[in-house]
C-alpha positions in Angstrom: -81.1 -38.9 -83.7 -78.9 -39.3 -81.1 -82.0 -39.2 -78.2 -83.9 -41.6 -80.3 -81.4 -43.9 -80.3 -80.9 -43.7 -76.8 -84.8 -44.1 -76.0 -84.4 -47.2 -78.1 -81.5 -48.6 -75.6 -83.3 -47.9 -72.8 -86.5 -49.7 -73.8 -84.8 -52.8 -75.0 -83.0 -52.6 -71.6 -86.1 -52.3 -69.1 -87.3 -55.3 -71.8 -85.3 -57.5 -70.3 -86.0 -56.9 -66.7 -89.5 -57.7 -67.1 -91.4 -55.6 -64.9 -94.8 -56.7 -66.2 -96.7 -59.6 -64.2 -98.6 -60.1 -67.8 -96.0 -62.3 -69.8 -97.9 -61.3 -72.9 -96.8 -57.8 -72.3 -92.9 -59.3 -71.5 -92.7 -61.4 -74.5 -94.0 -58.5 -77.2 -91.7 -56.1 -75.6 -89.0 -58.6 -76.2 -89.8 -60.1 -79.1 -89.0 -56.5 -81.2 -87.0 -54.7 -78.5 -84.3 -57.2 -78.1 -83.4 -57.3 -81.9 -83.8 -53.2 -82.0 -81.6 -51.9 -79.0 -78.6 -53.8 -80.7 -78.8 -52.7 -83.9 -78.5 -48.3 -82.2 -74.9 -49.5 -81.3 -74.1 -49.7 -85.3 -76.0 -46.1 -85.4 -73.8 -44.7 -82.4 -70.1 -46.3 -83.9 -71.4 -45.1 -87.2 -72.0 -41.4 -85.8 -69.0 -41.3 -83.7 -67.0 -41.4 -87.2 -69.3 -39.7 -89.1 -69.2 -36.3 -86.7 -65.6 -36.6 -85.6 -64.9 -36.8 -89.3 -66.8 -33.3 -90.2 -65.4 -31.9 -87.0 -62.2 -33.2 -88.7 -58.5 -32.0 -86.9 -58.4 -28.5 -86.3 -55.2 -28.0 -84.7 -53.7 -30.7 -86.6 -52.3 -32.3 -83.7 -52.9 -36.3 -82.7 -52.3 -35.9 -79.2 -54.5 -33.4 -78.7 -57.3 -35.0 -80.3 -56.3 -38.2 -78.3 -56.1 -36.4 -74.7 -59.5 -34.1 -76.0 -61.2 -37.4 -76.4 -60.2 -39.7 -73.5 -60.6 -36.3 -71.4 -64.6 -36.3 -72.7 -65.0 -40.5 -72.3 -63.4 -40.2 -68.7 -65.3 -37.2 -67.8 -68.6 -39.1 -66.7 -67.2 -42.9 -66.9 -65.2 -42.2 -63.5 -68.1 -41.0 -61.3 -70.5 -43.5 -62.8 -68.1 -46.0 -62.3 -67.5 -44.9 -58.8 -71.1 -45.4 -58.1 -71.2 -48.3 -59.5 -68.7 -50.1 -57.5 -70.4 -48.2 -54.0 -73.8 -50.0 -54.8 -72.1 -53.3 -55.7 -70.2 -52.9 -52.5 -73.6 -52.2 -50.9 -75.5 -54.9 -51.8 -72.3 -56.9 -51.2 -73.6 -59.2 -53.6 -71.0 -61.1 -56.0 -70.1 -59.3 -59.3 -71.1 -61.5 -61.9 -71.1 -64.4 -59.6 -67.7 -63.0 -58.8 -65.8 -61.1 -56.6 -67.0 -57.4 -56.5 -63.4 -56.3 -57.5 -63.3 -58.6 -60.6 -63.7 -56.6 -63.2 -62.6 -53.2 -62.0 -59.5 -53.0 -63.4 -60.2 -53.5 -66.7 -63.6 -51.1 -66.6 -61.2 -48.3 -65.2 -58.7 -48.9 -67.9 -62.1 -49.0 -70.5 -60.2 -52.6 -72.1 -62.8 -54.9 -71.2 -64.0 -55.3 -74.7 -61.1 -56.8 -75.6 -61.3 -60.0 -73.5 -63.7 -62.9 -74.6 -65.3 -63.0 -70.9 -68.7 -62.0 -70.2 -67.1 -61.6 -66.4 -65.1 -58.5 -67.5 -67.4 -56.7 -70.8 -70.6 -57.5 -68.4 -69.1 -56.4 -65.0 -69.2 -53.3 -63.2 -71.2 -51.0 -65.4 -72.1 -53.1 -68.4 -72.9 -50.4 -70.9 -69.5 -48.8 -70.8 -68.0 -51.5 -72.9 -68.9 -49.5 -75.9 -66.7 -46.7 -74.2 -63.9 -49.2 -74.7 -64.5 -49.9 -78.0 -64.8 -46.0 -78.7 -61.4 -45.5 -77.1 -60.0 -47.5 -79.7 -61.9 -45.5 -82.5 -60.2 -42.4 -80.9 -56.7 -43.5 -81.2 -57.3 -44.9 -84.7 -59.3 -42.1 -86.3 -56.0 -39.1 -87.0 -54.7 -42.3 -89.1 -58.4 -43.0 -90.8 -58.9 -40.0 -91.3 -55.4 -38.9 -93.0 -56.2 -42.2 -95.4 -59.7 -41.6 -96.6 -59.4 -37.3 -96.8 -56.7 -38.8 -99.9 -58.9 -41.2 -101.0 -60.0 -40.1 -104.5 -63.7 -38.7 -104.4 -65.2 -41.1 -107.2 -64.1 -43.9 -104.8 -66.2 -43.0 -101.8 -69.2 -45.0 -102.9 -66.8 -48.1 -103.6 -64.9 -47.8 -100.4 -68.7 -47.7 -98.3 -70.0 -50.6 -100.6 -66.7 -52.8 -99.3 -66.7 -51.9 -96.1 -70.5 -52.5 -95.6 -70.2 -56.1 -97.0 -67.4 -57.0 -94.6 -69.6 -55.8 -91.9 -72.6 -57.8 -93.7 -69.9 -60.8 -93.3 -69.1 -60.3 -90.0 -71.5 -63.1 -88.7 -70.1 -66.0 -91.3 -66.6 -65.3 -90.5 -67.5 -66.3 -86.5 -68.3 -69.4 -87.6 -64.7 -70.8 -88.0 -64.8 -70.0 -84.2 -65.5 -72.3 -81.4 -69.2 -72.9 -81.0 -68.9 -73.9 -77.3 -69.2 -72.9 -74.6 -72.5 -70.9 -75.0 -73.6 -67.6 -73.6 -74.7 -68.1 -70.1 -78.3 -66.2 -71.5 -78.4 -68.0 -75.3 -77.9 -71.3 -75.8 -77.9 -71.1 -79.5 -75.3 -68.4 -79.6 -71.2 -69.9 -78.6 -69.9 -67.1 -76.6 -66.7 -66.6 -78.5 -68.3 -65.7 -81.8 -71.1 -63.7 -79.6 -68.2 -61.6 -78.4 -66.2 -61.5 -81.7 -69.1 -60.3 -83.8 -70.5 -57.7 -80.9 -67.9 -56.6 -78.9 -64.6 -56.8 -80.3 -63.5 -53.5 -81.2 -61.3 -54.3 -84.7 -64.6 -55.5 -85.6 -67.0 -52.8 -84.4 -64.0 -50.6 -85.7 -66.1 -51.4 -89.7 -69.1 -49.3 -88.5 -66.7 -46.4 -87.2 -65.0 -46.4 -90.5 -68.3 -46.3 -92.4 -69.5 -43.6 -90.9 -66.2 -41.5 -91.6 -66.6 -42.7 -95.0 -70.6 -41.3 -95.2 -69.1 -37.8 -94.1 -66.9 -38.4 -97.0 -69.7 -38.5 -99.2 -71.3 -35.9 -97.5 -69.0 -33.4 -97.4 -67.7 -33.8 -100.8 -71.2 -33.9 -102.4 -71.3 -37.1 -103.8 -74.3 -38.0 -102.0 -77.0 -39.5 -104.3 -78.9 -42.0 -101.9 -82.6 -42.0 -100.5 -84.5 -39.0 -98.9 -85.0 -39.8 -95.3 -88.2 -41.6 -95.3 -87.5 -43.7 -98.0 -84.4 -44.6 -95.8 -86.9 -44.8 -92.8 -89.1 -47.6 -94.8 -86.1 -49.4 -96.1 -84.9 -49.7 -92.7 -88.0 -51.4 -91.6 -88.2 -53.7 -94.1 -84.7 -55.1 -94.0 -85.1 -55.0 -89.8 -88.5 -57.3 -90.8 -86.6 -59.7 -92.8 -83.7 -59.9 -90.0 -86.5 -61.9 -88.3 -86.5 -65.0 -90.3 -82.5 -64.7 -90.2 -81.3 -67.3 -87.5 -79.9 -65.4 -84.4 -76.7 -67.7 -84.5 -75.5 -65.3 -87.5 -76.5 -61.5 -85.4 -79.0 -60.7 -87.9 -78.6 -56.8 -87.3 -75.3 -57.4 -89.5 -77.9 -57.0 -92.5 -79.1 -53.9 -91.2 -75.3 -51.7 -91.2 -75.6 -50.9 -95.1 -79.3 -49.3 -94.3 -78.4 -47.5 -91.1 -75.0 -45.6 -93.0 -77.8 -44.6 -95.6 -80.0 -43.4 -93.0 -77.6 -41.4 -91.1 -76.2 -39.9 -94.3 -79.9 -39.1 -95.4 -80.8 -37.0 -92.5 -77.2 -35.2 -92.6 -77.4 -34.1 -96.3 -80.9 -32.3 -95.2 -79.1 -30.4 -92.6 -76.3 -28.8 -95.0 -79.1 -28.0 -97.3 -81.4 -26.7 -94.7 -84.1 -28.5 -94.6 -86.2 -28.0 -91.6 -86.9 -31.2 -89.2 -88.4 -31.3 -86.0 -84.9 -33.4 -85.0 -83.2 -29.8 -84.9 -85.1 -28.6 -83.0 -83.7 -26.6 -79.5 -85.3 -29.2 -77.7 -84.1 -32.3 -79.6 -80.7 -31.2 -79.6 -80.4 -30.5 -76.6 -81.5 -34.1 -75.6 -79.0 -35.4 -77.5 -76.3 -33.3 -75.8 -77.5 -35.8 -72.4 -77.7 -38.9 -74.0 -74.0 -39.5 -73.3 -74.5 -39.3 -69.6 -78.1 -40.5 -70.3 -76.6 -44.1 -71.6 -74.5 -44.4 -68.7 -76.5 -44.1 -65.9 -80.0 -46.0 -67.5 -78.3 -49.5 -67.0 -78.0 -48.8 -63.2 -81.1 -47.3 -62.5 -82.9 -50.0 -64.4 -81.1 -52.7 -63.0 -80.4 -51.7 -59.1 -83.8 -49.7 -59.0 -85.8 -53.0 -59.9 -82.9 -54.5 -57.2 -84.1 -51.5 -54.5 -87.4 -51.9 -54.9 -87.6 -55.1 -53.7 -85.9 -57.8 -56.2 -83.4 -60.1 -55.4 -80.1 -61.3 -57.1 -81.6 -63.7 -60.2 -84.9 -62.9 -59.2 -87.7 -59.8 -60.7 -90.4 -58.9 -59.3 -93.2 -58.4 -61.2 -95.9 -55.2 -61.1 -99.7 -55.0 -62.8 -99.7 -53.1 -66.0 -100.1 -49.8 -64.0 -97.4 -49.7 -61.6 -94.9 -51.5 -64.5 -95.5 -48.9 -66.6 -95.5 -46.1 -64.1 -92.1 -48.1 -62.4 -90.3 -47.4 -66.4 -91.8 -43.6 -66.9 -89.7 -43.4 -63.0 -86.9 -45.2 -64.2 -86.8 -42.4 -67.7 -87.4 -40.0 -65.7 -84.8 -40.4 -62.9 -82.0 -41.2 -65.9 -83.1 -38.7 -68.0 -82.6 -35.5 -64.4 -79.4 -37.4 -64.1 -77.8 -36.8 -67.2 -78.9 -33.6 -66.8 -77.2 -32.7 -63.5 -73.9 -35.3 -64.6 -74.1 -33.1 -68.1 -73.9 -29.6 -67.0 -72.1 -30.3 -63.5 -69.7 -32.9 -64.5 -69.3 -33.3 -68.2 -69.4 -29.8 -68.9 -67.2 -28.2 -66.1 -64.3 -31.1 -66.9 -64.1 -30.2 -70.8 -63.8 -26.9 -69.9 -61.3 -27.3 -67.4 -59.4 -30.1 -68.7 -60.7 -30.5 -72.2 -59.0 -27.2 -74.0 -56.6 -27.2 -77.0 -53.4 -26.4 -75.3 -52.6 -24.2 -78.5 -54.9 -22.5 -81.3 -55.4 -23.9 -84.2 -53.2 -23.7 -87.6 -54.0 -20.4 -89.5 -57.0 -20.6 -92.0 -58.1 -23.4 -90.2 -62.0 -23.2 -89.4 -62.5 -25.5 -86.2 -66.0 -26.8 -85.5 -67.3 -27.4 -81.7 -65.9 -31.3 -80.3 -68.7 -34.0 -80.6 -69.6 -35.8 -77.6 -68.6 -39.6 -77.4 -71.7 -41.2 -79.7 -71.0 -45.1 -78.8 -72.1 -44.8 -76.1 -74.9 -48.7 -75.9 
């Protein structure tokens, strides 16, 4: 699930570097695309809990978990970041119509998500502000975690109704923001409530607690919800009625309530053995890249389009043949990357750096450490 949703980043991204001369082609890989890509950043938050929560704390210790966790985020967001500030430096181009050292600092400390400036969560490598949201996750979940294991099991379904219509709310709360100034690339959208709706992490922090609270359900056996492709075709239609929602309120808010069922669908036919083609060697085995695979797409799509002859605020276009064959090269070249980064970099660093620095409690049954899953 985790490759899918990765697949579905990268499409929306290359969407909006419109390699296709043909504007029909553009505008009906936008139209969906655009709406889609957002809406596998609720799926990742949503995972990150949901797996960190059936891992759960094996050694029982907080700082262990913390320095596991920012070990694994840091393990591939230094060398991608170090590449991204050599090819800024070598287009010597301003970064975000700013100095190429704006923004550094706060990418390199992952807190960029916290400030309401397009110049810092858009700078440097954009994607990674979902790692700065995640680091936050991280140091909240021994606390979550602690609450909702003691939260009474006839409960669960209450707690994930709550939490899913605060998220659902999200959007109508931004309104008692500022509605100017608008985002530099929407303006419909003010880019205060843009930022407090997608990137600030207490807020992102509802999906991360409704996944935890879907393991809950999971674990304990209280799940009674839709078979997978019932969840599939419930997701579609409430992503086909998001289109007649106005994009001022983020119409993927409607959508968190469907995706927590989805995820929780596909998990409960793991524990009970059903056989999917998503478990299979090759499928999970892609999903092991997709962390390193959503950190490096961004760069090749954007400064690959840049190499191969566009300018700053300027795409060139291609025929249908060579647009297409430029994205196949751009999935291709991402996807060999995250597999060299994975098992050279990742890999190597966990094992090195990554280790519980004492064994775990007696009785205690550790599972394997998830990778970082907001990874947007």
């Amino acid at each position: 699930m985790r490759f899918i949703s990765a697949l579905l980043v990268f499409t929306s991204h290359i969407s909006t570097q419109p390699f296709f001369k043909n504007t029909e082609i553009n505008s009906a890989l936008q139209f969906p695309l655009n709406r889609l890509g957002p809406l596998t950043v609720s799926f990742f938050f949503m995972l990150s809990g949901f797996v960190l929560t059936w891992a759960g704390l094996p050694d029982k210790s907080k700082v262990n978990f913390w320095r596991r966790r920012t070990v694994r985020a840091y393990s591939l967001h230094l060398p991608v970041l170090l590449v991204t500030l050599l090819i800024v430096l070598a287009l010597n181009e301003p970064n975000m119509g700013r100095s190429v050292w704006d923004g550094l600092l706060t990418n390199l400390l992952l807190i960029q998500a916290w400030f309401p400036d397009h110049h810092e969560y858009g700078s440097m490598n954009p994607v990674a502000w979902s790692l700065s949201c995640e680091l936050f996750f991280y140091a909240m979940f021994p606390f979550l975690f602690a609450f909702f294991t003691k939260v009474r099991t006839d409960r669960l379904w209450r707690w994930a109704a709550a939490v899913s219509a605060v998220a659902v709310s999200i959007p109508l709360i931004a309104l008692l923001l500022p509605a100017s100034p608008p985002l530099p690339w929407d303006p419909d959208m003010p880019q205060l409530r843009w930022w407090f709706i997608y990137m600030f992490p207490p807020v992102r922090l509802l999906e991360f607690v409704l996944g935890i609270l879907m393991a809950q359900i999971v674990i304990r056996g209280r799940w009674k919800g839709p078979r997978p492709l019932a969840c599939v075709a419930l997701f579609s239609a409430v992503f086909a009625v998001t289109f007649a929602v106005p994009n001022h309120y983020d119409p993927g808010a409607v959508t968190v309530p469907v995706i927590a069922l989805l995820l929780a669908s596909v998990a409960v036919g793991d524990v009970r053995g059903v056989r999917s083609w998503l478990g299979t060697r090759t499928m999970v085995l892609l999903g092991e890249l997709t962390f390193a695979f959503y950190l490096v797409h961004y760069l090749i799509i954007q400064y690959g389009h840049r190499f191969a002859g566009g300018k700053q605020g300027y795409y060139r276009q291609w025929d249908t043949p060579a647009a297409v064959g430029l994205t196949l090269l751009a999935f291709a070249l991402a996807l060999g990357l995250s597999a060299l980064l994975h098992f050279f970099v990742e890999k190597p660093v966990m094992r090195t750096l990554g280790r519980p620095r004492r064994a775990p409690d007696a009785g205690s049954t550790p599972r394997s450490e998830p990778a970082p899953s907001g990874t947007p």
